[in-house]
C-alpha positions as CSV (number, residue, x, y, z in Angstrom):
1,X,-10.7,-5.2,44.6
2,X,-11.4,-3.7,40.8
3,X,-8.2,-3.8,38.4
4,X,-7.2,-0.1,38.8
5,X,-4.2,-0.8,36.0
6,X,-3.8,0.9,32.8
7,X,-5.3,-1.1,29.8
8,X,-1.2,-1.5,28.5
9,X,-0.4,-2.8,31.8
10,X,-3.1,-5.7,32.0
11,X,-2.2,-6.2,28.2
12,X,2.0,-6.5,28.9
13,X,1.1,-8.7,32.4
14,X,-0.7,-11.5,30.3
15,X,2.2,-11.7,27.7
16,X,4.2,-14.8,27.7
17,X,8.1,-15.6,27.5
18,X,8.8,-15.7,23.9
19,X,9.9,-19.6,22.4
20,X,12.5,-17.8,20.3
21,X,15.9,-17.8,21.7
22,X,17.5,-15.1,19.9
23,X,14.7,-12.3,20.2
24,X,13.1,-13.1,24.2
25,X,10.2,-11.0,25.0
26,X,10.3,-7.4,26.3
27,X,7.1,-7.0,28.0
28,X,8.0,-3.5,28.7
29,X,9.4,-2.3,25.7
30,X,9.3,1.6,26.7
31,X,10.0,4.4,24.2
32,X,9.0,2.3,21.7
33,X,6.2,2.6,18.6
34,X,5.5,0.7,15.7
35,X,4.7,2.4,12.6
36,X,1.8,1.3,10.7
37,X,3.9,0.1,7.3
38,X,7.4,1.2,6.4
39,X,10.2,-0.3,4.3
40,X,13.4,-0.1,5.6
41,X,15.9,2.4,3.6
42,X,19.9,2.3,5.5
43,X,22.2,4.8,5.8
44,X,24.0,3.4,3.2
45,X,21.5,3.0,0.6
46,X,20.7,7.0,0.9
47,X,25.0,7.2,0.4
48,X,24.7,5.1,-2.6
49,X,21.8,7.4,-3.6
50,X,23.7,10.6,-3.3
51,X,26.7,9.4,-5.0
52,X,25.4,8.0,-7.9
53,X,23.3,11.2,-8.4
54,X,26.4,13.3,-9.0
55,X,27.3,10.6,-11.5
56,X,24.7,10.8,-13.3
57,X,23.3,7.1,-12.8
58,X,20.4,5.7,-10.7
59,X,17.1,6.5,-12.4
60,X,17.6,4.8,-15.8
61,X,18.8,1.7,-14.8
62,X,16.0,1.9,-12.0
63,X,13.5,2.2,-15.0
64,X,15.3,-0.7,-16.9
65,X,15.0,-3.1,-13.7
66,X,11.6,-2.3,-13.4
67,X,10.8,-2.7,-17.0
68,X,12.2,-6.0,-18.1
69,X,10.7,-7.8,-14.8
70,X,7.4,-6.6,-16.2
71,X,8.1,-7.5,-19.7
72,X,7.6,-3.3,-20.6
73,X,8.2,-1.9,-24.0
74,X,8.3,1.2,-22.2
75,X,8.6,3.1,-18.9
76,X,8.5,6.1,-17.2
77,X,8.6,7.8,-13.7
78,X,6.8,10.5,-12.0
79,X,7.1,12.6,-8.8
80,X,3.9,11.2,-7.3
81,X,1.7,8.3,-8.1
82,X,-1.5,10.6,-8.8
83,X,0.9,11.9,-11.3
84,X,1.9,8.8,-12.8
85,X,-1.4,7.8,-12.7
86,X,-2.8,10.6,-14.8
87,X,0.3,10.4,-16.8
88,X,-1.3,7.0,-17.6
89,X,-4.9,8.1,-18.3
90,X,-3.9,10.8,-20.5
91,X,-1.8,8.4,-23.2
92,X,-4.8,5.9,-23.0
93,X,-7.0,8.1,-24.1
94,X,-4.7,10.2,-26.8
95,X,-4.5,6.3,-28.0
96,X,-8.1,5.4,-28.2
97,X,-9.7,5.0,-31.5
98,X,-12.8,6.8,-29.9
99,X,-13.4,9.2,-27.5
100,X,-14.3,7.0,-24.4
101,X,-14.8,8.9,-20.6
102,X,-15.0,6.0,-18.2
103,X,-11.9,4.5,-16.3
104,X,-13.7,1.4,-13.9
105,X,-12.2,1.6,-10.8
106,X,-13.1,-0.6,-7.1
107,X,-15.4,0.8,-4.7
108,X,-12.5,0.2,-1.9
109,X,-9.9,1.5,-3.2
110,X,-7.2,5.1,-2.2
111,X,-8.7,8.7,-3.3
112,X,-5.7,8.7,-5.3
113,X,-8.1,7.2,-8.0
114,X,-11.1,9.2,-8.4
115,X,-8.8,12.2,-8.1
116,X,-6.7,11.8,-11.0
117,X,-9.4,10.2,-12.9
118,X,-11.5,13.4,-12.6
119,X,-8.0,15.5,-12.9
120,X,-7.8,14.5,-16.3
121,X,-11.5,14.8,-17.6
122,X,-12.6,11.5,-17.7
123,X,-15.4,10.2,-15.2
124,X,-14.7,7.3,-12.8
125,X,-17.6,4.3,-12.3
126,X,-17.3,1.8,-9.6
127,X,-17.5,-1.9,-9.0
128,X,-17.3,-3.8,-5.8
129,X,-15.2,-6.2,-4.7
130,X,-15.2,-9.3,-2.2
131,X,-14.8,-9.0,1.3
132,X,-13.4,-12.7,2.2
133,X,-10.6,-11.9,-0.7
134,X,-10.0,-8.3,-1.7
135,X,-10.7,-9.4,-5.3
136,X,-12.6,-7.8,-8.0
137,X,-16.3,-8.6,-8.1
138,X,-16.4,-9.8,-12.1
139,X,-20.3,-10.2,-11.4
140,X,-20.3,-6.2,-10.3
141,X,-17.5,-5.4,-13.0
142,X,-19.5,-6.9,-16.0
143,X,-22.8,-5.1,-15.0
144,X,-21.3,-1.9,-15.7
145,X,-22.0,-0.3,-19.1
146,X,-18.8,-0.8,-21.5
147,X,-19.9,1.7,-24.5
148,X,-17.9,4.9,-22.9
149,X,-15.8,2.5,-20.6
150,X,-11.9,3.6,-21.6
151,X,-9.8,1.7,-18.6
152,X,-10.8,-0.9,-16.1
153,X,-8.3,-0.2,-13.0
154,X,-7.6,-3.5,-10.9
155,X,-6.0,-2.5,-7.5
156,X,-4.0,-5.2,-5.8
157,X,-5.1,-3.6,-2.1
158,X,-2.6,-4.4,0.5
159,X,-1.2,-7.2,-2.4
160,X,-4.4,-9.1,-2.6
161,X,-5.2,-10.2,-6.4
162,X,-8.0,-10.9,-8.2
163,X,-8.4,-13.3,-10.9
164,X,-6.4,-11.3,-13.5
165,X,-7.1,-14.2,-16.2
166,X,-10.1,-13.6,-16.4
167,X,-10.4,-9.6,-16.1
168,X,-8.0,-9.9,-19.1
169,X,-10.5,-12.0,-21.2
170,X,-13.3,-9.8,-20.2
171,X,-10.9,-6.7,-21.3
172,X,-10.1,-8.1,-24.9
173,X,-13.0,-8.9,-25.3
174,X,-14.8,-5.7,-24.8
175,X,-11.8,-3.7,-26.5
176,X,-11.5,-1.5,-22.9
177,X,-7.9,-1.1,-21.7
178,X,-6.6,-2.8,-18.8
179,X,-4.6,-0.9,-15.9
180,X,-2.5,-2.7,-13.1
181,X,-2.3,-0.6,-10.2
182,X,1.1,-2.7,-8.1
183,X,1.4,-0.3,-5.8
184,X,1.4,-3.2,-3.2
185,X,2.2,-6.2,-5.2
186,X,4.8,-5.7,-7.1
187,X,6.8,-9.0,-7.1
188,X,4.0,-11.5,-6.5
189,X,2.4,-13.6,-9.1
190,X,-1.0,-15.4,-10.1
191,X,-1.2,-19.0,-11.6
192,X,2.4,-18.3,-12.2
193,X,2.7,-14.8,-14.2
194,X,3.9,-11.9,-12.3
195,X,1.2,-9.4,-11.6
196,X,1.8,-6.5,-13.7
197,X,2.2,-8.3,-16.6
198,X,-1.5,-9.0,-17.9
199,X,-2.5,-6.1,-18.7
200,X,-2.0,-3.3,-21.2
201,X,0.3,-1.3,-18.4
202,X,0.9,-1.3,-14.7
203,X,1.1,2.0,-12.3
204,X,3.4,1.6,-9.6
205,X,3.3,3.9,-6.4
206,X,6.4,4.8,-4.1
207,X,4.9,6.0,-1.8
208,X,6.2,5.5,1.7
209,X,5.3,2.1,3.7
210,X,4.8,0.5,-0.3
211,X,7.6,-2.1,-0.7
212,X,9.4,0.2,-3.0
213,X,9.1,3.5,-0.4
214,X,11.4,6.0,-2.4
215,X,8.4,7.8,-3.6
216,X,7.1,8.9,-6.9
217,X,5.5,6.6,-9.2
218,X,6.1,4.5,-12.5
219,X,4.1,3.8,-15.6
220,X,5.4,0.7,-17.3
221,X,3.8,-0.3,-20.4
222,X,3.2,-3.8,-22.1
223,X,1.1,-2.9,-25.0
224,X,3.3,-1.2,-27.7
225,X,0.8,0.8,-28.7
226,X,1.1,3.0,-25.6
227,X,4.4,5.7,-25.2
228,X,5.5,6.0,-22.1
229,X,9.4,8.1,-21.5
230,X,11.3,10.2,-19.1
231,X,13.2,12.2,-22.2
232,X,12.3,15.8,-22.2
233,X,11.0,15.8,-19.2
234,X,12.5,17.7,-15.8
235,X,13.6,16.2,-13.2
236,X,13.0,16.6,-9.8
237,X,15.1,17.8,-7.3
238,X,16.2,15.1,-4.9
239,X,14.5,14.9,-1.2
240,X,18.0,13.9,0.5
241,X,16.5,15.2,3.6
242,X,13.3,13.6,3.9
243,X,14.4,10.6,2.8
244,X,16.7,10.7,5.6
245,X,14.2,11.3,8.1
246,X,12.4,8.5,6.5
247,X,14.6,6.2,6.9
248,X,15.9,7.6,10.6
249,X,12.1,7.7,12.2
250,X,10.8,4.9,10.8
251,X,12.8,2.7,13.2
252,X,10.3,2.0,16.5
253,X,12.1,4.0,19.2
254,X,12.9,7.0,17.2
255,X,9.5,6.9,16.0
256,X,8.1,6.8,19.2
257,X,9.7,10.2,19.9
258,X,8.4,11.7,16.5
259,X,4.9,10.4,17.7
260,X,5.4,12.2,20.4
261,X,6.9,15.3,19.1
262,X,3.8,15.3,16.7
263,X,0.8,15.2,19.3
264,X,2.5,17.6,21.3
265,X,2.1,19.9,18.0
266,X,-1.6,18.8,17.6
267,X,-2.6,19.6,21.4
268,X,-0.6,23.3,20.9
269,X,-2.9,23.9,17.7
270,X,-0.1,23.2,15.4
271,X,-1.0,20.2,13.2
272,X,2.5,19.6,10.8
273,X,1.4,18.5,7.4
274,X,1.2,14.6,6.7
275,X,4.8,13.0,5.7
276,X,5.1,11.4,2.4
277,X,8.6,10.6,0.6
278,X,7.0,11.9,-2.6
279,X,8.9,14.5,-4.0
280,X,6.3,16.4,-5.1
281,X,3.0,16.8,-3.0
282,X,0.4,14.3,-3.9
283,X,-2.1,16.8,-3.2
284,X,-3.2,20.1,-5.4
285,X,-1.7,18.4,-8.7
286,X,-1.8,19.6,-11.6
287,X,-3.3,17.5,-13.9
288,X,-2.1,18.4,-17.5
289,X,1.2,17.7,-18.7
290,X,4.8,17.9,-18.5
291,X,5.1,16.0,-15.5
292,X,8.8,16.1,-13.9
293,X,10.5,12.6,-14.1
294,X,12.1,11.5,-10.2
295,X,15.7,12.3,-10.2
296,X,19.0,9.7,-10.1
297,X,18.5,9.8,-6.5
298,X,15.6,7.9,-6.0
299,X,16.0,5.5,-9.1
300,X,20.1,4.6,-7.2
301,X,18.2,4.0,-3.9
302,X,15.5,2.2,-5.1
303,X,17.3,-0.3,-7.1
304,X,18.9,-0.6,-3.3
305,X,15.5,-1.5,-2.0
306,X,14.5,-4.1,-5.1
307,X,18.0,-6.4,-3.8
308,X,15.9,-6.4,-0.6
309,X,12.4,-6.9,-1.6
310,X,12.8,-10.9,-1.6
311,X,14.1,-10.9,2.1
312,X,11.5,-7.7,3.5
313,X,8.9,-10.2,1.5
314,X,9.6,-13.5,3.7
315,X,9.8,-11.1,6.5
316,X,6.3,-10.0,6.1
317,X,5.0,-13.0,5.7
318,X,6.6,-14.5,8.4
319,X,4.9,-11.9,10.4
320,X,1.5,-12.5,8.1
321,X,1.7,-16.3,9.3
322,X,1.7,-15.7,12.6
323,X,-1.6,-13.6,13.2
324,X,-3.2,-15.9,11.2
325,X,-2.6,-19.0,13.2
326,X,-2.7,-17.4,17.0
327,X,-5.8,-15.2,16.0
328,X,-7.1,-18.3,13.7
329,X,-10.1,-18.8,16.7
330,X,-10.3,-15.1,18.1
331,X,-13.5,-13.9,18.7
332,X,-15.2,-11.0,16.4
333,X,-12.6,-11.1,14.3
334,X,-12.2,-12.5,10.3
335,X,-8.8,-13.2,8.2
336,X,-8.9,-12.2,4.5
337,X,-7.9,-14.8,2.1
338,X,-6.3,-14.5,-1.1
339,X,-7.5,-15.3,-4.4
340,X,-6.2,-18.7,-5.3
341,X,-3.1,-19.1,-7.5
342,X,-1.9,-15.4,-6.0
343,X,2.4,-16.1,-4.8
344,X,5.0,-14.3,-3.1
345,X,2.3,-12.3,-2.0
346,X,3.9,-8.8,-0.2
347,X,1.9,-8.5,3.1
348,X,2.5,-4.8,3.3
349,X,-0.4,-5.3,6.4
350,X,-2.0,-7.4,7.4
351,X,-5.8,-7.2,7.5
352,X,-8.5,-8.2,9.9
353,X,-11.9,-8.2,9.6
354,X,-14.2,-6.9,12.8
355,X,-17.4,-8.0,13.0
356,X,-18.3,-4.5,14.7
357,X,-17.5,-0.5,14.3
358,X,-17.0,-0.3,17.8
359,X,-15.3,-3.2,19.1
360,X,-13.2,-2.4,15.8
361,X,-11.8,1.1,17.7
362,X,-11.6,-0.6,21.0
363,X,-8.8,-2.8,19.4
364,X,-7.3,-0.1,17.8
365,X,-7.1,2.1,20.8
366,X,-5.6,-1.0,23.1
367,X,-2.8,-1.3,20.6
368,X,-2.1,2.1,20.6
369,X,-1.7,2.1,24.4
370,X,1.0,-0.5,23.8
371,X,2.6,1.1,21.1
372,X,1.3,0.2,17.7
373,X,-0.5,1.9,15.0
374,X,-2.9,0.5,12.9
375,X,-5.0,1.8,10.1
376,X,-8.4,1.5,8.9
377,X,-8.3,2.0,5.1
378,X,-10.4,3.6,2.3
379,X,-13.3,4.6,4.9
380,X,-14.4,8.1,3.3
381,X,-16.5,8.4,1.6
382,X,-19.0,6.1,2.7
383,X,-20.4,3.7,0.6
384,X,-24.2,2.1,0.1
385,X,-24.4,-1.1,1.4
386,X,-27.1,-1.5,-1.2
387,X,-24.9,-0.5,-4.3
388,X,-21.5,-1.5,-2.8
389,X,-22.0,-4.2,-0.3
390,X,-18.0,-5.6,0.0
391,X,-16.6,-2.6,0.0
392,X,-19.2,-1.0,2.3
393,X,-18.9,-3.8,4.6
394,X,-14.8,-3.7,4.4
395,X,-15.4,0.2,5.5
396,X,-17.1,-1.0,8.8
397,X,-14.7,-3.9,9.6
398,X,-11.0,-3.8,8.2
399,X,-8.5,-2.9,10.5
400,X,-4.6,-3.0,9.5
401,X,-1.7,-4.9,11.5
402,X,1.9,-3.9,11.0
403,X,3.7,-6.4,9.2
404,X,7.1,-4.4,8.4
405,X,10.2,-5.7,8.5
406,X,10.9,-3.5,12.7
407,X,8.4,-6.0,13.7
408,X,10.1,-8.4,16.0
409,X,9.2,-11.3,18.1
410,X,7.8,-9.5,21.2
411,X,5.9,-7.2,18.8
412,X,3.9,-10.0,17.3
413,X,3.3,-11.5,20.1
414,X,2.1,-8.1,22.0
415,X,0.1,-7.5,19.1
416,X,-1.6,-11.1,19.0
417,X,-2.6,-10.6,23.2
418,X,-3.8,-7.3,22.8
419,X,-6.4,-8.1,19.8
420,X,-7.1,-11.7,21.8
421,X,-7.3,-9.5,25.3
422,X,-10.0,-6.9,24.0
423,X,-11.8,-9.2,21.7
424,X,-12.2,-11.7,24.4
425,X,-13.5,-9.4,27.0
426,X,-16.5,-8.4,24.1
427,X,-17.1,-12.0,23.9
428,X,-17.8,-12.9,27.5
């Protein structure tokens, strides 16, 4: 007699008991979703955010913290991370002895780049990167012409490095500036220095699911040269509300009834716009200066969230450790490894490569049914395979597992069946 069960159900009969004592498995686990990536913020850190924002405290001392870790003569924050970004490009090139146009950025890499990039007049060029590692191609970033070349952008996707040592060298010695983008890797370090720290600034993004999720953005710079400052500048309103929510529906079972709530909306026509904790929109910016500096809200709860970036850290990779050994032989499927010498590295997500488009949504659409998103980064707009052929290949294979800190022992071990189950079936 055929199977006549859903695709969760088959999925949830195969899982087994869980070896952990204090978290046993749920096979059912009803009203219950994972989100993709999120960073937990409490009750009480938002508390702590409002009450140091009538004191007058929070942002500054966020700024400090950030600064001294990454060895910055100078710092600044921003309402957005495009923002921030652009913020960035615009003191580089007041800076420059010449009047250079090109800002090198990866091939796979957030629209966040090309758009502030060509927000602020100057032209982005493109350079792949490796598929096994996430790392800057140096073979693919040296080819590119350096006469008009301002910036070359490194972009620590999902934390993976690249070998920053080098891409310094190559930097001096071509007198182009270099930009760390730590939007995922802030905290980890290669052959021992922090990232963030070898070049002539970093950009840091708040965004949510980023292990600093209080949105808005940073600019903190190394090379003294470079004026980076928060005086004179407005600030922002605080987003006490969506911060809230934030913090509220990122948790798995009330975020199953906002994923609910939300395709409800989508089949009635009415498609709500996209969350961010950004306090601005990211989207529609306006390119040219003042920029509005984030408020003592957000710097009070984010220095909340750096006390707890070590521990949501070893969670992740906790998590991180266990796809990789009990999907080590899986079918179809490739694991990403960093560049050597790259530490406490963040596992925002974990990535997995498919070895096809198809089988790629199949998985995707199975963990779904059991209750966790998953993301497939960076795919529009397409790239040549014959120009780009990482990042092209990365388009057609990666797929994101959720490695945040709501992700307990049933989930993992859900999520491991499920990618097994499907991947499996296309095997036999």
């Amino acid at each position: 007699m055929p199977d006549t069960s859903s695709l969760s159900q088959r999925v949830r009969h195969r899982i087994r008991p869980s070896t952990d004592p204090d978290r046993s498995a749920d096979t059912s686990r009803p009203f219950r979703r994972l989100p993709p990536a999120i960073t937990p913020v409490s009750p009480r850190d938002l508390a702590v955010g409002i009450a140091d924002h009538r004191l007058g405290l929070g942002r500054e001392a966020f700024r400090t913290e950030i600064g001294a870790t990454l060895g910055a003569s100078s710092t600044a924050t921003y309402t957005s991370f495009r923002r921030a970004l652009a913020a960035c490009l615009h003191e580089l090139a007041a800076t420059a002895d010449d009047a250079r146009t090109d800002v090198l950025i990866p091939a796979f890499c957030s629209p966040d780049y090309p758009d502030a990039i060509d927000g602020v007049g100057l032209r982005p060029r493109r350079y792949d990167i490796d598929p096994d590692s996430l790392a800057a191609r140096l073979d693919s970033l040296t080819e590119l012409p350096t006469d008009d070349a301002l910036a070359v952008v490194v972009v620590n996707v999902l934390g993976y490095g690249s070998r920053m040592d080098e891409i310094e060298a190559y930097c001096r010695a071509n007198d182009i500036y270099l930009i760390e983008a730590l939007g995922y890797a802030y905290g980890a370090t290669y052959d021992g220095d922090r990232l963030g720290t070898f070049g002539d600034c970093a950009v840091l993004n708040f965004q949510q699911g980023k292990p600093i999720p209080v949105g808005g953005g940073m600019v903190a710079a190394r090379n003294q040269e470079l004026e980076f400052g928060d005086e004179g500048r407005p600030a922002v309103e605080p987003n006490v509300a969506t911060m809230a929510g934030y913090a509220a529906l990122g948790q798995p079972r009330p975020y199953y009834g906002y994923s609910v709530a939300t395709s409800l909306l989508d089949r009635l026509g009415v498609s709500p716009a996209r969350p961010s904790t950004h306090p601005e929109s990211k989207f529609d910016v306006a390119y040219e200066p003042p920029f509005a500096t984030l408020s003592n809200f957000h710097g009070a709860v984010g220095r909340r969230v750096l006390e707890n970036l070590d521990a949501h850290r070893r969670q992740r990779a906790a998590t991180a450790a266990v796809y990789a050994e009990e999907l080590a032989d899986c079918p179809h499927v490739r694991h990403l490894t960093p560049v050597a010498g790259l530490e406490n590295h963040q596992y925002v997500r974990y990535p997995l490569a498919v070895d096809d488009t198809e089988l790629r949504a199949e998985i995707s659409d199975a963990l779904a049914a059991v209750g966790v998103e998953t993301a497939a980064l960076y795919d529009w707009p397409p790239l040549s395979a014959d120009e780009f052929p990482g990042a092209a290949q990365l388009q057609d294979e990666i797929i994101t597992l959720p490695t945040h800190p709501y992700v307990d022992a049933a989930d993992r071990q859900l999520i491991v069946e499920t990618v097994r189950d499907v991947a499996m079936a296309a095997a036999d």
